[in-house]
Every structure is written in C-alpha cells, then in structure tokens.
C-alpha positions in Angstrom: -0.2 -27.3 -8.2 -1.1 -28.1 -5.0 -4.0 -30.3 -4.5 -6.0 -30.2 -0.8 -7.7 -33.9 0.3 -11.1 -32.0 2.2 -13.9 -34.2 3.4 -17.1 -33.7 2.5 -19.6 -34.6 5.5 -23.3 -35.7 4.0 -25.9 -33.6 6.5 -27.7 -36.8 6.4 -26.7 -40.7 6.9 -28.9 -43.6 7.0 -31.8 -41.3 8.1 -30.3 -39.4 10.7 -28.5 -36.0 10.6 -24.7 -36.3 10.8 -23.0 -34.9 14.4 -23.2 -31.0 14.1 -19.5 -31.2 14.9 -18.8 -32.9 11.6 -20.3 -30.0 9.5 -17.9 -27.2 11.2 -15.1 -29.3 10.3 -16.3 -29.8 6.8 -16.5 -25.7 6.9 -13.6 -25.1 8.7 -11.8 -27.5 6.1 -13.2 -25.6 2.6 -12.1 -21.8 4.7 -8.6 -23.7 4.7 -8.8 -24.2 1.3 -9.9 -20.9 0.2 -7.2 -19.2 2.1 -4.4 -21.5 0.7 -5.9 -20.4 -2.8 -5.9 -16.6 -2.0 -2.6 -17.4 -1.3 -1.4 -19.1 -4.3 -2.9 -16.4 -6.2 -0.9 -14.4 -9.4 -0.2 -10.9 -8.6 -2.6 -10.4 -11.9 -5.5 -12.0 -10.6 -5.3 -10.3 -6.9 -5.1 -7.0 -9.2 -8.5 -7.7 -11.1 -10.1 -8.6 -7.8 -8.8 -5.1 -6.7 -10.3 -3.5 -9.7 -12.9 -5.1 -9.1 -13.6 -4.1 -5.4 -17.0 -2.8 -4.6 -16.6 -2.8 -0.7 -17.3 0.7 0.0 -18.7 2.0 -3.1 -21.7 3.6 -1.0 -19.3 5.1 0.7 -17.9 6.8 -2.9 -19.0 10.4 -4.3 -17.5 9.4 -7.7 -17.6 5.5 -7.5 -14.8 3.1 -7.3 -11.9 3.3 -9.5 -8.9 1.7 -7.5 -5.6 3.5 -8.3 -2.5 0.9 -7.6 0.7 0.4 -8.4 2.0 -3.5 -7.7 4.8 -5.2 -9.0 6.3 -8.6 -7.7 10.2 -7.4 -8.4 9.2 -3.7 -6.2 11.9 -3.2 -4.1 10.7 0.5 -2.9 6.9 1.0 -1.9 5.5 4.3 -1.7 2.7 4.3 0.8 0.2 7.4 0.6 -3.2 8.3 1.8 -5.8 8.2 -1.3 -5.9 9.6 -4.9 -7.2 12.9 -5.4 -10.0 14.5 -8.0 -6.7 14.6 -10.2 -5.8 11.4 -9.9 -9.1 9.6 -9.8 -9.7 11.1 -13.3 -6.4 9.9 -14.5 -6.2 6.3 -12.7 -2.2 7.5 -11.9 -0.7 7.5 -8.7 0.8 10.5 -7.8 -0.3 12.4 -10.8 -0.4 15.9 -9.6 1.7 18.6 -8.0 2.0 16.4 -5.0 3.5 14.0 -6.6 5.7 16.1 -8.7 7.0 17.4 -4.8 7.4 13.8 -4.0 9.4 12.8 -7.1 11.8 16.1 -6.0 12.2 15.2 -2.8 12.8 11.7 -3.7 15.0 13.0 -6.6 13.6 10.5 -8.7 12.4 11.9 -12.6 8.7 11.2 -13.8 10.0 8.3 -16.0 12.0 6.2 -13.3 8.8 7.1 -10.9 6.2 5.1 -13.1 8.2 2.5 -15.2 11.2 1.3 -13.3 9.6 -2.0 -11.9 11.2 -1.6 -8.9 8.9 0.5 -7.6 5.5 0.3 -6.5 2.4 2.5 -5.1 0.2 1.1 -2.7 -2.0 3.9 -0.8 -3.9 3.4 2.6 -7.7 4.0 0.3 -7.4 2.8 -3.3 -10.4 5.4 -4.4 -10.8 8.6 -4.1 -13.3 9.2 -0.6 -14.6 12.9 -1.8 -13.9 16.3 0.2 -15.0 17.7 3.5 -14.6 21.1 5.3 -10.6 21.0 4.9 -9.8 19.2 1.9 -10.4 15.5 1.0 -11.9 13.1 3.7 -9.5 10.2 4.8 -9.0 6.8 3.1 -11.7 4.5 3.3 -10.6 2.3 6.5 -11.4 -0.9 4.3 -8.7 -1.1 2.0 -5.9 -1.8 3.5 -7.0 -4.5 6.3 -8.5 -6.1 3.1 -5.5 -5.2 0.2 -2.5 -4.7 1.7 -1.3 -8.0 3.7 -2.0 -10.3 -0.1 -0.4 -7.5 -1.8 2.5 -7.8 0.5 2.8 -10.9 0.1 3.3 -10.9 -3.7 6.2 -8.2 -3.3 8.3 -10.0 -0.9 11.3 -7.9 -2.6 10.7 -4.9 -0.9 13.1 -3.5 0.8 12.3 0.1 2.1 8.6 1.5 2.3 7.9 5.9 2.4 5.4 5.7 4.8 3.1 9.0 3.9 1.4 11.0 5.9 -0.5 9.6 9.2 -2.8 7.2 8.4 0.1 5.4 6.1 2.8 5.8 10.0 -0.5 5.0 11.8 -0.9 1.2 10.2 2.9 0.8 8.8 4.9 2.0 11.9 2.3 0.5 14.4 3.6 1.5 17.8 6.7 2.9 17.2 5.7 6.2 15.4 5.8 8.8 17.9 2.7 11.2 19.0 3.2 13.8 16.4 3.6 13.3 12.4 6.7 16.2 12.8 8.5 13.8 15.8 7.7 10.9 14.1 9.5 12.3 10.6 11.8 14.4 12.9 12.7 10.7 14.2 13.1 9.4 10.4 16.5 7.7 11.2 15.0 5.4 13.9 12.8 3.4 11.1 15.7 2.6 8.8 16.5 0.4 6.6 12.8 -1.1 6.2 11.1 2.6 6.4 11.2 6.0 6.2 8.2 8.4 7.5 7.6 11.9 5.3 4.6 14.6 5.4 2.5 14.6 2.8 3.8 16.5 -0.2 0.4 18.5 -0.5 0.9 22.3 -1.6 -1.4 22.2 1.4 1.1 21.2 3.7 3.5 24.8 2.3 3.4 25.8 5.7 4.7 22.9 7.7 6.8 22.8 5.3 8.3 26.7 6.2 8.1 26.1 9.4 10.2 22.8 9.7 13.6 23.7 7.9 15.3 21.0 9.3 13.1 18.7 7.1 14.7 19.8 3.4 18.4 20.3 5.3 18.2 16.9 7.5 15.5 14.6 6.4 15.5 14.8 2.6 19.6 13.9 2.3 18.5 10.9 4.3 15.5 10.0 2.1 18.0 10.7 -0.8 20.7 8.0 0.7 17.9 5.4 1.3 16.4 5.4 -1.6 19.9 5.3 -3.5 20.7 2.5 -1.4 17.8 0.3 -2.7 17.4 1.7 -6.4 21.1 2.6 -7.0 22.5 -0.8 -6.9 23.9 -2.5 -10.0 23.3 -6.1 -10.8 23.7 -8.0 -13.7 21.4 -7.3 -16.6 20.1 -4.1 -14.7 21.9 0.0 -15.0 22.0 1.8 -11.8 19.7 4.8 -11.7 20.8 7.7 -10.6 
C-alpha cells in the first residue's frame, strides 16, 4: 500500500514556538493524506460511512436510513431524487409503483433491476426528506456534493447514467440541460452516449405524461436502444440480457 513520508512540526523548539508557517504545512500535509486515504478507500468501507451518515439527520422526519445501490462493475447508473415513505420502510431503491413505471419504460424485469451487478442506484438525497404541501420535499442538498464524486470514483465502469427528474439534470447535466425538464428530455438525443434525461416515473407525473405523447412514441425507443447498448452486450463468461 501506499505509504505517505509527512513531517511532523514540534509547536515548540529549544524554548521558542516553531514559525507559524511550519504548522500550516504540517496541516496542510496530514489533509493530503486524508484525501489520498478517502481515495484508496474499498467501495465497502465508503458504503458503511454512507450508512453511517448523520449530516442532516435534524433535517429527517423519520431519521436517516440511506437507500443506495453501488457496485464497482455498474455500467448503468440510475440517478433519482430521494426514496419515498415506501421505500424508506423497505431500504429498496425504486420499490414502488414508480419504480415498477421505470423498470417498464426501461424494459428491464424486477430481477435484472436489483441483481444484475451491472447496475446501480445512486439518488440526489439518500434519505427520505418528509412531505410538504405537494408531495415529498426535495433531496437533502448534502448528499450528493458529499456522496456522489467518491462514489463515482469507485464505478469508473459506467457508461450511461438516467438522469431523473430535475434536481438529478440540475447537478448531472450542469449547463447543458435546457430551461424546461420537457426540452431538456424532449432534447434526450443531445446527451448520448454518457446520459439520458427522463421525468420522474411518479403516478403523479400521469398528466405530463398524457400530455407529452411524443415521450412513449420517441423517447422511450431511444431509452430502450441505450440501455440495450450498455446491458445487451455479450462478453465472455457473461449472457446478454434481453
């Protein structure tokens, strides 16, 4: 493993303080070394510390239970908002009719969805942020500046990313989404190969749904393609999933 050579600066030498200076460096150096060790960190161990995670529990009707999906060989990552009641209570990503929508418009079955290793679920707010006036509140803003670049970096396989719902286009498709969530979906073909904007599968979002045709007639073959492209190819030791 790799072993870092840091000086340690005494506060005190012969009687007399040591030069300020010398005590940044000493702190600068040990930041240096934490950060190489988040980096050298196992998938496993960056999960526990996710489990773990107590950043906004005042912020939590329910308390923290972080629901994540994270695999080092993912080659798809599904991107959402934040678990529901539903699946707060079952600690299962996607565990309710929205994801059953999402697995049919993915045409994926429930199987494939939460055991092919190729797949992983990584939403904007791990926990589940409680309900306001129209449904439940947004994810907690911490997660993702905290969670999402290390878990990145342990899935350096994947290869196409559903980015969910606004606050998923918001962080994932930075400038380029467009000033709607409809023209940014509308605009789906403009964020291939690496990702591919979608509504949120909510039975709340029915309506959108009705009114947007074009979505189930244009977007959905497209989704269909992409996600064939990534999860239907054969390699050795490995069946092609249909």
């Amino acid at each position: 493993s790799l072993r870092l050579a840091i000086p340690i600066f005494s506060n005190e030498r012969d009687g007399a303080r040591a030069p300020e200076s010398q005590g940044l460096r000493w702190q600068a150096g040990s930041a240096q070394h934490d950060r190489i060790q988040e980096m050298m960190e196992p998938l496993s161990d960056l999960l526990k510390r996710i489990e773990a995670c107590r950043i906004c529990q005042a912020e939590l009707p329910l308390g923290p239970r972080p629901v994540v999906i994270a695999r080092s060989e993912a080659r798809l990552l599904i991107v959402g908002q934040a678990p529901g009641i539903r699946v707060h209570r079952s600690g299962l990503p996607w565990n309710d009719p929205s994801g059953d929508r999402l697995r049919a418009w993915m045409q994926v079955d429930r199987a494939t969805f939460y055991q092919d290793a190729r797949l992983a679920m990584v939403p904007m707010g791990f926990c589940y942020p409680g309900t306001g006036k129209s449904g439940d509140l947004p994810p907690r803003p911490e997660c993702a500046p905290q969670w999402h670049g290390p878990l990145l970096q342990r899935m350096p396989q994947v290869e196409l990313t559903l980015v969910i719902g606004q606050y998923a286009q918001q962080h994932y498709l930075k400038n380029t989404h467009r000033k709607t969530l409809t023209e940014t979906v509308r605009c789906w073909e403009a964020f291939l190969p690496e990702c591919f904007p979608l509504p949120h599968p909510s039975p709340r979002n029915n309506r959108w749904l009705r009114r947007n045709g074009w979505f189930e007639e244009n977007a959905l073959p497209g989704l269909r393609s992409a996600i064939q492209r990534v999860l239907g190819k054969k390699e050795r030791g490995e069946s092609e999933v249909g």
